[in-house]
mmCIF entry with sequence, helices, sheets and N, C-alpha, C, O atoms, coordinates in Angstrom:
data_MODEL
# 
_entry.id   MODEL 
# 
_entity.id                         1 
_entity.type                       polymer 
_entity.pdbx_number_of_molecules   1 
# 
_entity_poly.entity_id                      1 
_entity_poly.type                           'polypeptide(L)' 
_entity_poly.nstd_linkage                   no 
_entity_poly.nstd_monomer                   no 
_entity_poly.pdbx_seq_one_letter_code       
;(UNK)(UNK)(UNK)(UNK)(UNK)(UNK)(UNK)(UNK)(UNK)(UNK)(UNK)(UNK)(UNK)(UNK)(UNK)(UNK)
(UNK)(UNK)(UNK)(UNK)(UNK)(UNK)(UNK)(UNK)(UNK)(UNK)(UNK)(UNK)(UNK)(UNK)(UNK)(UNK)
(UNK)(UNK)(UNK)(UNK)(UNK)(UNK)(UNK)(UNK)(UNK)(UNK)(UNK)(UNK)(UNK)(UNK)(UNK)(UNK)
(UNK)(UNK)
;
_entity_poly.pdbx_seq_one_letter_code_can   XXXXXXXXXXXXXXXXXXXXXXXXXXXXXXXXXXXXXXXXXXXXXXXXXX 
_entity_poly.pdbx_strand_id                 A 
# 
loop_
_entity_poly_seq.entity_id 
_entity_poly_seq.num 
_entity_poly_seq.mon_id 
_entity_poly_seq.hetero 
1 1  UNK n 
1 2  UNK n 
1 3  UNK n 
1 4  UNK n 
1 5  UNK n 
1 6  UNK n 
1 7  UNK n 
1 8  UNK n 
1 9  UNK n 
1 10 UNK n 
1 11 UNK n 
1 12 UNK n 
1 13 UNK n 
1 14 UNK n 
1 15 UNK n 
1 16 UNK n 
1 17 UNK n 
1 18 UNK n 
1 19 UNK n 
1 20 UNK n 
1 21 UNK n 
1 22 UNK n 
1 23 UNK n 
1 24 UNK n 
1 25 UNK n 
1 26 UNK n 
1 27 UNK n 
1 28 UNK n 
1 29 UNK n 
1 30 UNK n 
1 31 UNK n 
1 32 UNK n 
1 33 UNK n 
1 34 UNK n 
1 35 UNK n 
1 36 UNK n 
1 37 UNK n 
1 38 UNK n 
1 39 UNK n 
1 40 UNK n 
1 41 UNK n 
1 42 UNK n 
1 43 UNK n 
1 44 UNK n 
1 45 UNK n 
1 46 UNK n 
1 47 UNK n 
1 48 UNK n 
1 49 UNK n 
1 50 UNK n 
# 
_struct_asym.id          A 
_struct_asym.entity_id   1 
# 
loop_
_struct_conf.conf_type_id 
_struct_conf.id 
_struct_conf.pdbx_PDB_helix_id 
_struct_conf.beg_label_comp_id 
_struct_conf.beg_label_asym_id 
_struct_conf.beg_label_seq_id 
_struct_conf.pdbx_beg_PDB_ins_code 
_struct_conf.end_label_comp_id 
_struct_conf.end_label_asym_id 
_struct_conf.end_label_seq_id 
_struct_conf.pdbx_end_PDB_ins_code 
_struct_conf.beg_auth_comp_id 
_struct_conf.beg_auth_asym_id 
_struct_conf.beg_auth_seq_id 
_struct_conf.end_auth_comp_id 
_struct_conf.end_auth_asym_id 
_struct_conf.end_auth_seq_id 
_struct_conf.pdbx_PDB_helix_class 
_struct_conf.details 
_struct_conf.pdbx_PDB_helix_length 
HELX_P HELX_P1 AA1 UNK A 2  ? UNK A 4  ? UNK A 2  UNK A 4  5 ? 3 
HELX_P HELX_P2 AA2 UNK A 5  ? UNK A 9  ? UNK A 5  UNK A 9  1 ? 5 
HELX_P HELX_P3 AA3 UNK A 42 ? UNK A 44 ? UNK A 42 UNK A 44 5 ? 3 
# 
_struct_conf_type.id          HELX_P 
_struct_conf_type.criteria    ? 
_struct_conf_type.reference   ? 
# 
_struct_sheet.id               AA1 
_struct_sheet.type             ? 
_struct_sheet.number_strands   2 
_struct_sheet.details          ? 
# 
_struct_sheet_order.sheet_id     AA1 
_struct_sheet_order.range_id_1   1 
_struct_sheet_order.range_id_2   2 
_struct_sheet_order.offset       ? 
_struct_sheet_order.sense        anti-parallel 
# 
loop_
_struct_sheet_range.sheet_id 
_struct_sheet_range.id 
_struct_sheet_range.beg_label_comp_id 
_struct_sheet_range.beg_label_asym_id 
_struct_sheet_range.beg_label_seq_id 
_struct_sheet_range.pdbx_beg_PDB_ins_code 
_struct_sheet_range.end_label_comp_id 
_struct_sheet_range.end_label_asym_id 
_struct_sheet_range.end_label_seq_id 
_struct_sheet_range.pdbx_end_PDB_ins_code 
_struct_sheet_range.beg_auth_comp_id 
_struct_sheet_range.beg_auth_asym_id 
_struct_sheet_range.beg_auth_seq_id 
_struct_sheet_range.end_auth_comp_id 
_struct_sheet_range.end_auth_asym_id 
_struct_sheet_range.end_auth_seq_id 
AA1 1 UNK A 17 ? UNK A 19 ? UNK A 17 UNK A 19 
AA1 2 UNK A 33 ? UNK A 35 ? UNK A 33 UNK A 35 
# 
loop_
_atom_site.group_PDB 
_atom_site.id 
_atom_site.type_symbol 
_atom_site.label_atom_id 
_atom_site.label_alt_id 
_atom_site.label_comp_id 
_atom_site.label_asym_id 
_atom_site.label_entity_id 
_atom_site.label_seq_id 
_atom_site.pdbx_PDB_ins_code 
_atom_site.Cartn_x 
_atom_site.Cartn_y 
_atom_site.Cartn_z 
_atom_site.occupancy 
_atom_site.B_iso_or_equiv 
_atom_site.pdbx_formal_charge 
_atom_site.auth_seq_id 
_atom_site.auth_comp_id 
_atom_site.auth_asym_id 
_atom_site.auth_atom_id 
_atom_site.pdbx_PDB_model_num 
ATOM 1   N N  . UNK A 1 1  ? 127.556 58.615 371.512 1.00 0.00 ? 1  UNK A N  1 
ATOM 2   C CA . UNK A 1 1  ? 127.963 59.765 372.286 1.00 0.00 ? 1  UNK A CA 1 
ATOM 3   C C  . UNK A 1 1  ? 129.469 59.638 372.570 1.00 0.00 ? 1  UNK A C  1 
ATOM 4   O O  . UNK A 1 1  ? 130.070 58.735 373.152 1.00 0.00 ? 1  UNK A O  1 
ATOM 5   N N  . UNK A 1 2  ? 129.978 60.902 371.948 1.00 0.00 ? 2  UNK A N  1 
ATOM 6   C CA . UNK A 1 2  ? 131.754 60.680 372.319 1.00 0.00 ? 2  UNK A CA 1 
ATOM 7   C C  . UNK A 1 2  ? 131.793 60.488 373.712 1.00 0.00 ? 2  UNK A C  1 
ATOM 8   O O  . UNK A 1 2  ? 132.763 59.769 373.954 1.00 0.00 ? 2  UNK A O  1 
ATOM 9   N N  . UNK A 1 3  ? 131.152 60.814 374.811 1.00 0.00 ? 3  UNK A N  1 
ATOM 10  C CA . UNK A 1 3  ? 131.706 60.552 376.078 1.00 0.00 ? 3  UNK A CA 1 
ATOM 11  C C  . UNK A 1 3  ? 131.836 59.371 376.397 1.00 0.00 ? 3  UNK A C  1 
ATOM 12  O O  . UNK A 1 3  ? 132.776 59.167 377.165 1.00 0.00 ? 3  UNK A O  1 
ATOM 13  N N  . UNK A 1 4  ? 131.108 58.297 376.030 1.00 0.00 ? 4  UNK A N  1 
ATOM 14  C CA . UNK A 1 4  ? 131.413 56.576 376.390 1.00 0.00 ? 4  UNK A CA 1 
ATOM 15  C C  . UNK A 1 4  ? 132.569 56.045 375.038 1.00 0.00 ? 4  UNK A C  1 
ATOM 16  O O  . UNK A 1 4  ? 132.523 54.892 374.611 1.00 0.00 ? 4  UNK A O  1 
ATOM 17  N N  . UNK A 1 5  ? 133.155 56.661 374.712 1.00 0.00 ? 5  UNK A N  1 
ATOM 18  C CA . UNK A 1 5  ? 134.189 55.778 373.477 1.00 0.00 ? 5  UNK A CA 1 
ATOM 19  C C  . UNK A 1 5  ? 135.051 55.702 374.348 1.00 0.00 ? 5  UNK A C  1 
ATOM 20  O O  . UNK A 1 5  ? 135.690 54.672 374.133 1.00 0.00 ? 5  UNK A O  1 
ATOM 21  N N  . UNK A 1 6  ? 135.524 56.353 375.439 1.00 0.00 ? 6  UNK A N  1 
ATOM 22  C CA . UNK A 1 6  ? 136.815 55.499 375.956 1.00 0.00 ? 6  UNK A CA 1 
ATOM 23  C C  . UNK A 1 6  ? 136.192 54.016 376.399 1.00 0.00 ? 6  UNK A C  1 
ATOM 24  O O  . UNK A 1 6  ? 136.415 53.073 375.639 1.00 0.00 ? 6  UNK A O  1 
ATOM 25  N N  . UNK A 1 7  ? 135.285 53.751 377.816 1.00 0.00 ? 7  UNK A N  1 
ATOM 26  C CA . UNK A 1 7  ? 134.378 52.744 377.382 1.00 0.00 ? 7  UNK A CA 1 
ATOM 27  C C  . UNK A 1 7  ? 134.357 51.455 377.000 1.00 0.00 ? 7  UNK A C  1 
ATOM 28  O O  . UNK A 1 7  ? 134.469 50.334 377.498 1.00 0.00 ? 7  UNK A O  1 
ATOM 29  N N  . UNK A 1 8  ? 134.093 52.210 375.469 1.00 0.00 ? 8  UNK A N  1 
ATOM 30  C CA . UNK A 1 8  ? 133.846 51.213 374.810 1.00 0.00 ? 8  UNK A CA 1 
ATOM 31  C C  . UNK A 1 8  ? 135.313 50.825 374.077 1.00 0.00 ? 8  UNK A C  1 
ATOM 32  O O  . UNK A 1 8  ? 135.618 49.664 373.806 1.00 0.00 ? 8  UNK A O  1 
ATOM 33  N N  . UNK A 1 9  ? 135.917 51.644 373.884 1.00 0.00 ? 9  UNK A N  1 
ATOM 34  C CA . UNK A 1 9  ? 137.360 50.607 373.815 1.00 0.00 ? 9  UNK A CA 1 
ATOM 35  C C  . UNK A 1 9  ? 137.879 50.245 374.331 1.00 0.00 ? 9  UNK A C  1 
ATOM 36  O O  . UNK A 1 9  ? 138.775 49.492 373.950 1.00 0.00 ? 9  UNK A O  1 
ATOM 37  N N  . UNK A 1 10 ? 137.632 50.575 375.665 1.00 0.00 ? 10 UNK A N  1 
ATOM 38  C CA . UNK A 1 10 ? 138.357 49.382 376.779 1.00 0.00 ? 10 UNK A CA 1 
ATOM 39  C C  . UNK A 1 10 ? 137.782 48.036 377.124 1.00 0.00 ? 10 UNK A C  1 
ATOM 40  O O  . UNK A 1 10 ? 138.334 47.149 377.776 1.00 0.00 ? 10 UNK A O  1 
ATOM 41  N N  . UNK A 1 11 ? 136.092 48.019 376.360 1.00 0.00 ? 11 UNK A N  1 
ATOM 42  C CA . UNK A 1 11 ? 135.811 46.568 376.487 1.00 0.00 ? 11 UNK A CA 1 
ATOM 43  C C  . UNK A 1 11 ? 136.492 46.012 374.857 1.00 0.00 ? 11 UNK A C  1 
ATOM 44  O O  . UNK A 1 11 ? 137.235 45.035 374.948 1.00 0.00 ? 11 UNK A O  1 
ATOM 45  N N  . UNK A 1 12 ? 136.344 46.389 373.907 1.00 0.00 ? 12 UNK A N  1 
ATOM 46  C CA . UNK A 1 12 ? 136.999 46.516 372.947 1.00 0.00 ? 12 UNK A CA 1 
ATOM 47  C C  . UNK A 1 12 ? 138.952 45.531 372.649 1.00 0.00 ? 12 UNK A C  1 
ATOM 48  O O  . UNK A 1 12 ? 139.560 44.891 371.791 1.00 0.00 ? 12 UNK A O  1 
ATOM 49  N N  . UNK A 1 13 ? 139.105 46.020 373.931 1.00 0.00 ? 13 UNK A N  1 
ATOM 50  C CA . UNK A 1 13 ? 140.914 45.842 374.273 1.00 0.00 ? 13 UNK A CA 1 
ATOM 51  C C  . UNK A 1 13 ? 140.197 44.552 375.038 1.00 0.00 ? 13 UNK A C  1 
ATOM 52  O O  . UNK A 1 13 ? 140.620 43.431 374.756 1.00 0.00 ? 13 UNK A O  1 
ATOM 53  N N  . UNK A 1 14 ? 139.343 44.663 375.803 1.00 0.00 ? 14 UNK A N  1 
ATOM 54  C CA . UNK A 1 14 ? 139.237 42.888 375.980 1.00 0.00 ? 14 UNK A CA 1 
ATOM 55  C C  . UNK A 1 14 ? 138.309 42.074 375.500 1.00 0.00 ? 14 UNK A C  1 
ATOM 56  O O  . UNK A 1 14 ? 137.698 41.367 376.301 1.00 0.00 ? 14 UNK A O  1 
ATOM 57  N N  . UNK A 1 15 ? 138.053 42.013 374.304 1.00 0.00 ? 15 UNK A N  1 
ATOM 58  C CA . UNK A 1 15 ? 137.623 40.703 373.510 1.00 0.00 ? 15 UNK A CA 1 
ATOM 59  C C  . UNK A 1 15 ? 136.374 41.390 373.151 1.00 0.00 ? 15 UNK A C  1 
ATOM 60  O O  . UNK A 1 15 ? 135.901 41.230 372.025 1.00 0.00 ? 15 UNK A O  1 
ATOM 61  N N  . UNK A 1 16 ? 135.783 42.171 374.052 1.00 0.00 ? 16 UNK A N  1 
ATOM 62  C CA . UNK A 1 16 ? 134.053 42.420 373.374 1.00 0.00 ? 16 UNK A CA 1 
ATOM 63  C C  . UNK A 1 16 ? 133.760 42.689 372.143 1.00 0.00 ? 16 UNK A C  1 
ATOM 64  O O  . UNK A 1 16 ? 134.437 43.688 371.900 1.00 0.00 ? 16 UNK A O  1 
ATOM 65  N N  . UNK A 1 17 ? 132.891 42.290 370.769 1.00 0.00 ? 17 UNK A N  1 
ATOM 66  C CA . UNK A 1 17 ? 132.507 43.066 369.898 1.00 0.00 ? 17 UNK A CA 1 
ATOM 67  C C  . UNK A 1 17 ? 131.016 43.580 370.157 1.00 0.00 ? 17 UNK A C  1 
ATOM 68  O O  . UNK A 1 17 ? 130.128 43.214 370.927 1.00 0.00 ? 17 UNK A O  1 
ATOM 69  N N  . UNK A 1 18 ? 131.112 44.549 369.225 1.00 0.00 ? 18 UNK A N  1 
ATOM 70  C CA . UNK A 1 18 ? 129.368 44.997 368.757 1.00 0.00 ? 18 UNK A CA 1 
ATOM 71  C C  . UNK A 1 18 ? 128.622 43.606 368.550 1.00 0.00 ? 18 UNK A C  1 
ATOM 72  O O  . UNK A 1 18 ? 129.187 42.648 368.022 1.00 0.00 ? 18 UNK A O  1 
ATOM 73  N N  . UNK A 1 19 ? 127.402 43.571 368.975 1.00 0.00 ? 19 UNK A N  1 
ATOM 74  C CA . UNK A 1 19 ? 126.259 42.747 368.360 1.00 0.00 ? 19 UNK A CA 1 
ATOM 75  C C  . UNK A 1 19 ? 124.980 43.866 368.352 1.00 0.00 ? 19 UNK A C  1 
ATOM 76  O O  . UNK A 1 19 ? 125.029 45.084 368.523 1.00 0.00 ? 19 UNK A O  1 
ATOM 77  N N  . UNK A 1 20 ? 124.086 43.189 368.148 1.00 0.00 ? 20 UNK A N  1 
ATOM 78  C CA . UNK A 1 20 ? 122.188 43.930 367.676 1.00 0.00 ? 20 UNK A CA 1 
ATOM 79  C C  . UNK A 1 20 ? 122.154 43.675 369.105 1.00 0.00 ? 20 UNK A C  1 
ATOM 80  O O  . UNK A 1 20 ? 122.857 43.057 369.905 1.00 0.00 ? 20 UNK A O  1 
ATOM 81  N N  . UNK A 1 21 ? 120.675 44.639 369.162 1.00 0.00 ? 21 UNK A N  1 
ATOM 82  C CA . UNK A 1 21 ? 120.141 44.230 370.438 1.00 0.00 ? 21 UNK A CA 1 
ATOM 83  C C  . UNK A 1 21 ? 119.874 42.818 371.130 1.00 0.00 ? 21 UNK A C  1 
ATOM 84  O O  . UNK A 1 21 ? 120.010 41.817 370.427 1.00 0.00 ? 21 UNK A O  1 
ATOM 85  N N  . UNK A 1 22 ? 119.499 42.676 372.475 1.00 0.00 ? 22 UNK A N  1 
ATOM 86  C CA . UNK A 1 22 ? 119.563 41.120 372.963 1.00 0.00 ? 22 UNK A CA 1 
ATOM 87  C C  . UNK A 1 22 ? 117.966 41.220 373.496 1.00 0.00 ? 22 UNK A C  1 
ATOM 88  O O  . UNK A 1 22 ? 117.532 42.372 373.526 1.00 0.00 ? 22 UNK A O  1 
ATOM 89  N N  . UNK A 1 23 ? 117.059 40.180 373.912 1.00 0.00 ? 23 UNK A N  1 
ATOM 90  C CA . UNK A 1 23 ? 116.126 39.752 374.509 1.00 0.00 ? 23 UNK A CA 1 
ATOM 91  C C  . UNK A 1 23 ? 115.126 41.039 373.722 1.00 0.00 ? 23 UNK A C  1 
ATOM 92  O O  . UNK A 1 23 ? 115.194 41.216 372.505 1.00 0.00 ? 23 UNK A O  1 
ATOM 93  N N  . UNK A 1 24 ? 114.101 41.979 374.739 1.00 0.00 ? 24 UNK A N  1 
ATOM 94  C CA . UNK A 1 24 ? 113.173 42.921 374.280 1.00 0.00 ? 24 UNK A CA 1 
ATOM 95  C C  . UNK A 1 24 ? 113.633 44.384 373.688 1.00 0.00 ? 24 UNK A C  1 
ATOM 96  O O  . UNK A 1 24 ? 113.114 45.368 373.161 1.00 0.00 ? 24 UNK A O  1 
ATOM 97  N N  . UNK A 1 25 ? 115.104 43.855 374.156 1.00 0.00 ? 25 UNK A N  1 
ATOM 98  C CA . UNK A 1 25 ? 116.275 45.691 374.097 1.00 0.00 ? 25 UNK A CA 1 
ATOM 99  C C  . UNK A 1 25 ? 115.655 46.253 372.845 1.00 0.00 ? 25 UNK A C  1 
ATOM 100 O O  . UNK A 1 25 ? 115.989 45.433 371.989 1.00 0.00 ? 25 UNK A O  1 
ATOM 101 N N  . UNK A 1 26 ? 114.779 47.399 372.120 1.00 0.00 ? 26 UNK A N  1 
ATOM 102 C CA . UNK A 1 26 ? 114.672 47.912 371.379 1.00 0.00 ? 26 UNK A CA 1 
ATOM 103 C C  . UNK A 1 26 ? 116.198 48.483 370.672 1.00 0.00 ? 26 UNK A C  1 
ATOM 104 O O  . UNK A 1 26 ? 117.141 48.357 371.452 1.00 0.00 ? 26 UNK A O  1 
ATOM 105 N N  . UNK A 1 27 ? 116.543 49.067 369.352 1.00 0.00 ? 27 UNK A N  1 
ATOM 106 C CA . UNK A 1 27 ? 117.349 49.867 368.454 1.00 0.00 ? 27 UNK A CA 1 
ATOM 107 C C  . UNK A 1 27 ? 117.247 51.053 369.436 1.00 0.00 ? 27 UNK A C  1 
ATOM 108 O O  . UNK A 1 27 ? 116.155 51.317 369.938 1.00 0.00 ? 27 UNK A O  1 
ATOM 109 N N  . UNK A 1 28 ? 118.348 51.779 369.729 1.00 0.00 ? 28 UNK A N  1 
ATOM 110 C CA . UNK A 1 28 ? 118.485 53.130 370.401 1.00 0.00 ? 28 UNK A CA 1 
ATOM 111 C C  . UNK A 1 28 ? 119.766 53.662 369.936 1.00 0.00 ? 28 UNK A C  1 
ATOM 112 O O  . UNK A 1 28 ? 120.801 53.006 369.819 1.00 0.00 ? 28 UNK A O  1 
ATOM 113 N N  . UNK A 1 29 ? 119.604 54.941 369.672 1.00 0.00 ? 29 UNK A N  1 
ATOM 114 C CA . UNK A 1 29 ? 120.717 55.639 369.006 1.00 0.00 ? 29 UNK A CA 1 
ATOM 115 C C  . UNK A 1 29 ? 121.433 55.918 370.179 1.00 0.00 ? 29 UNK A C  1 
ATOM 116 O O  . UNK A 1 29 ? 122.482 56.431 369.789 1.00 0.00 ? 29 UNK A O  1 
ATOM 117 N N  . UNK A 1 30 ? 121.440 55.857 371.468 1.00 0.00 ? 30 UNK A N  1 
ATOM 118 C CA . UNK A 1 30 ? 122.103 56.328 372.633 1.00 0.00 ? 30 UNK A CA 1 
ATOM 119 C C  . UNK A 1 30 ? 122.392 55.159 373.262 1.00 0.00 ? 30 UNK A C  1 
ATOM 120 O O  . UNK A 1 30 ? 123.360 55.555 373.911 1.00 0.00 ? 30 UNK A O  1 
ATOM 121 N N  . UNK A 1 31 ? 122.283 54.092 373.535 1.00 0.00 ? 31 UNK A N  1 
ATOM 122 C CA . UNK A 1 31 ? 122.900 52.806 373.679 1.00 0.00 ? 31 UNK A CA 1 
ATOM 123 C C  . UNK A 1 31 ? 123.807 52.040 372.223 1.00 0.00 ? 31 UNK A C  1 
ATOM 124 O O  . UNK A 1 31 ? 123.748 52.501 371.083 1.00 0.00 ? 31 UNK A O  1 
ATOM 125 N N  . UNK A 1 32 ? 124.725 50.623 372.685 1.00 0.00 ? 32 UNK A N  1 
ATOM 126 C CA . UNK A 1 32 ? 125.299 49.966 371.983 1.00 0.00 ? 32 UNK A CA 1 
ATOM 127 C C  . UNK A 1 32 ? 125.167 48.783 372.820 1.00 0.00 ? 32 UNK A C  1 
ATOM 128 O O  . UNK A 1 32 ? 124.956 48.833 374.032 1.00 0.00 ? 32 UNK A O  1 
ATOM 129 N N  . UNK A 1 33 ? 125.326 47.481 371.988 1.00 0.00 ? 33 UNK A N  1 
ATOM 130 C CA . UNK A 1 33 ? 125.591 46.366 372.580 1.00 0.00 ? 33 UNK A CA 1 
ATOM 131 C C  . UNK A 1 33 ? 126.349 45.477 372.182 1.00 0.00 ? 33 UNK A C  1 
ATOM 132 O O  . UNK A 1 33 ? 126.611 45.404 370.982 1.00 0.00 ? 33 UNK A O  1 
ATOM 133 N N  . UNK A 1 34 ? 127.007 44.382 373.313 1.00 0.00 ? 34 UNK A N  1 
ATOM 134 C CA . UNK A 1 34 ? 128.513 44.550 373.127 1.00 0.00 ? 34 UNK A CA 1 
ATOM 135 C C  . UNK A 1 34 ? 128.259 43.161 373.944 1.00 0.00 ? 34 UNK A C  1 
ATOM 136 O O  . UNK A 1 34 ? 127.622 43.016 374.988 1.00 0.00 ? 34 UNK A O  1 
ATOM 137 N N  . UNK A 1 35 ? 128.990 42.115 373.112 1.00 0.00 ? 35 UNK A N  1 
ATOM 138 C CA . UNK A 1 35 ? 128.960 40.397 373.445 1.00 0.00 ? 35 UNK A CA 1 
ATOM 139 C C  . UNK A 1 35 ? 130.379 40.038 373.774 1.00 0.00 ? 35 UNK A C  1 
ATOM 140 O O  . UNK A 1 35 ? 131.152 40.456 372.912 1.00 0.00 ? 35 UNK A O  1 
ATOM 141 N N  . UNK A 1 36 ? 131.015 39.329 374.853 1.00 0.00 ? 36 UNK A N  1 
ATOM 142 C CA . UNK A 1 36 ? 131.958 38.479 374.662 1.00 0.00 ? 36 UNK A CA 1 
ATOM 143 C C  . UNK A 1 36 ? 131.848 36.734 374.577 1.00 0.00 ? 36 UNK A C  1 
ATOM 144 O O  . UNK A 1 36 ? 131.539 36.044 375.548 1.00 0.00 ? 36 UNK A O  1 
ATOM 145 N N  . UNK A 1 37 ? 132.061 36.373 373.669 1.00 0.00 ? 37 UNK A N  1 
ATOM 146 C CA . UNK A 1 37 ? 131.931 34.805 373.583 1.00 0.00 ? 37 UNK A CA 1 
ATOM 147 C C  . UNK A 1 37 ? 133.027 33.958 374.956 1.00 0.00 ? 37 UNK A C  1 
ATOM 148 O O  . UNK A 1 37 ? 134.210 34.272 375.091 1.00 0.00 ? 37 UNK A O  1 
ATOM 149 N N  . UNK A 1 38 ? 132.386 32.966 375.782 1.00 0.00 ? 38 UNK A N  1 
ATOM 150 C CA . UNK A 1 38 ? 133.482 32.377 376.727 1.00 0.00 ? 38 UNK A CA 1 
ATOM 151 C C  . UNK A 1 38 ? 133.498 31.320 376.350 1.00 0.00 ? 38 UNK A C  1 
ATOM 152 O O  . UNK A 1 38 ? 132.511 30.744 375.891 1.00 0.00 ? 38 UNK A O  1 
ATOM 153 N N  . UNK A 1 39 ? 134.780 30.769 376.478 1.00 0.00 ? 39 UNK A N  1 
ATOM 154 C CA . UNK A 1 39 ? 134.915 29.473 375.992 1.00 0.00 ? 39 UNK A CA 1 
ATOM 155 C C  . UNK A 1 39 ? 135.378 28.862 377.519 1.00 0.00 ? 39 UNK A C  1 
ATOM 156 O O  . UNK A 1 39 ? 135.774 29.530 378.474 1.00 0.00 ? 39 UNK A O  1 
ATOM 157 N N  . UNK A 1 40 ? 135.205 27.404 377.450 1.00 0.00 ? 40 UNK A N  1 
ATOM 158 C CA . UNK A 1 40 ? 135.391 26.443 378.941 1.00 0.00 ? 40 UNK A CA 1 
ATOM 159 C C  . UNK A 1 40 ? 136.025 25.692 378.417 1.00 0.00 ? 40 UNK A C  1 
ATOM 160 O O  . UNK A 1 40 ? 135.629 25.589 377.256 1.00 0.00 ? 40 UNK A O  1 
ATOM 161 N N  . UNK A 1 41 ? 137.143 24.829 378.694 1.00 0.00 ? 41 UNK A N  1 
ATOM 162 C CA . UNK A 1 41 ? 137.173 23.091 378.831 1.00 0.00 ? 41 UNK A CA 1 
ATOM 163 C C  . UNK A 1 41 ? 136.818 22.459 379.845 1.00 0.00 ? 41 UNK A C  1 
ATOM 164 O O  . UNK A 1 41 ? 137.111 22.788 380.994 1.00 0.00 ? 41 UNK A O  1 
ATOM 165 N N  . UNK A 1 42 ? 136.094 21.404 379.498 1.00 0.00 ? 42 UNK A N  1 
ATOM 166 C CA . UNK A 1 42 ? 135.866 20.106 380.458 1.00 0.00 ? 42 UNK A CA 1 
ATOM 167 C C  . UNK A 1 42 ? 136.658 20.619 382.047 1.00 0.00 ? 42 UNK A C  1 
ATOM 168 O O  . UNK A 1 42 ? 136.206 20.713 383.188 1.00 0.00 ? 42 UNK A O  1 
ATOM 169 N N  . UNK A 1 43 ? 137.615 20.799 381.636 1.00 0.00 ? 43 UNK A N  1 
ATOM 170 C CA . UNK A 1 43 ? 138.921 20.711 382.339 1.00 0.00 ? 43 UNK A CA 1 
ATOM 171 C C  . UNK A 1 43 ? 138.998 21.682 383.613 1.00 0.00 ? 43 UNK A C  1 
ATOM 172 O O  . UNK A 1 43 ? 139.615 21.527 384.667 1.00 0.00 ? 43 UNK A O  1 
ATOM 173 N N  . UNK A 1 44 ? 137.973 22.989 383.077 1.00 0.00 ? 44 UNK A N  1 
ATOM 174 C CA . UNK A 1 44 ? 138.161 24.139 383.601 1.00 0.00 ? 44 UNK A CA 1 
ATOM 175 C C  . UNK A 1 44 ? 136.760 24.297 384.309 1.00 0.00 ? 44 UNK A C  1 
ATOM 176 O O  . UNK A 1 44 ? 136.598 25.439 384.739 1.00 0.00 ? 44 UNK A O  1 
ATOM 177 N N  . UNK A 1 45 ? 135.809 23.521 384.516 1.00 0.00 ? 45 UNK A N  1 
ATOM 178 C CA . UNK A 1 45 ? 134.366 23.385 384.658 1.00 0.00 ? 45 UNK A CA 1 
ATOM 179 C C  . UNK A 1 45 ? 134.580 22.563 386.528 1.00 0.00 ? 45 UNK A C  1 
ATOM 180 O O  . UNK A 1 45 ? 134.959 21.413 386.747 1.00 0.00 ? 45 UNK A O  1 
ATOM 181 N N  . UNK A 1 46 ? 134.313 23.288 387.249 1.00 0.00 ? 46 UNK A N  1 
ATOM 182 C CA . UNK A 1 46 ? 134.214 22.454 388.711 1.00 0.00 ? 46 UNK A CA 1 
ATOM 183 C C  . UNK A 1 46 ? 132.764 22.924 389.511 1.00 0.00 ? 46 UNK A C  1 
ATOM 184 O O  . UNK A 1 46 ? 132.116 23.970 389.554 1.00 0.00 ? 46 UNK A O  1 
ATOM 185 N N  . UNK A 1 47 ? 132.638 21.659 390.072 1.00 0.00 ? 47 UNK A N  1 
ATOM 186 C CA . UNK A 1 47 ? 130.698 21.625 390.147 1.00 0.00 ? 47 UNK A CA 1 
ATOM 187 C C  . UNK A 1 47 ? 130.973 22.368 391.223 1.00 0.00 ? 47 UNK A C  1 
ATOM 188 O O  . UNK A 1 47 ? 132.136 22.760 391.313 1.00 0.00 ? 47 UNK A O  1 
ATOM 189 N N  . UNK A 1 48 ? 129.921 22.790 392.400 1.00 0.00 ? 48 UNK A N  1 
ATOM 190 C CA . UNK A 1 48 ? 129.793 23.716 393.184 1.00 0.00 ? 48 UNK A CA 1 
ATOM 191 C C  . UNK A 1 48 ? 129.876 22.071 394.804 1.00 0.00 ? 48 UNK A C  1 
ATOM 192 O O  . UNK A 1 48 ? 129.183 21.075 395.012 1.00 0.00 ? 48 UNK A O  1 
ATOM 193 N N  . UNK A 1 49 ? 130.747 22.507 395.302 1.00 0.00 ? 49 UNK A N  1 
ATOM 194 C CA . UNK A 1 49 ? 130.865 22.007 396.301 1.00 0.00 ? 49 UNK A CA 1 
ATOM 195 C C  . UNK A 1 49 ? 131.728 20.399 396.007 1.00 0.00 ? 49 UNK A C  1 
ATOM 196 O O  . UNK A 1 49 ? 131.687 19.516 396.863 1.00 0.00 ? 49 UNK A O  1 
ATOM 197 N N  . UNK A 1 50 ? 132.365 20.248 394.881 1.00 0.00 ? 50 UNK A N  1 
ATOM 198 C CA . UNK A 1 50 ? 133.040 19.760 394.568 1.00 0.00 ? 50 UNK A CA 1 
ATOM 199 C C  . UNK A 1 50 ? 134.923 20.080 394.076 1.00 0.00 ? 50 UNK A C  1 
ATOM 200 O O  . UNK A 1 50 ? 135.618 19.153 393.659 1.00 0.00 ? 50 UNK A O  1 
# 
């Protein structure tokens, strides 16, 4: 649907691509789905109350 393409290029402009559906999500011509991979270092990882 042209009304969500702005949207979707603004996740687009930050890192997201297209993927297939995730978990039970059926194929729908009126949805898209859209992954960003995160990356951590060691470095960047702080435990909770630490």
């Amino acid at each position: 649907m042209a009304f969500f393409e702005p949207a979707r290029q603004l996740y687009l402009k930050h890192g997201f691509e297209f993927c297939g559906p995730f978990a039970d999500y059926p194929e729908d011509p009126n949805s898209c789905f859209m992954h960003q991979a995160l990356h951590t270092t060691a470095s960047q990882i702080r435990l909770c109350g630490q």
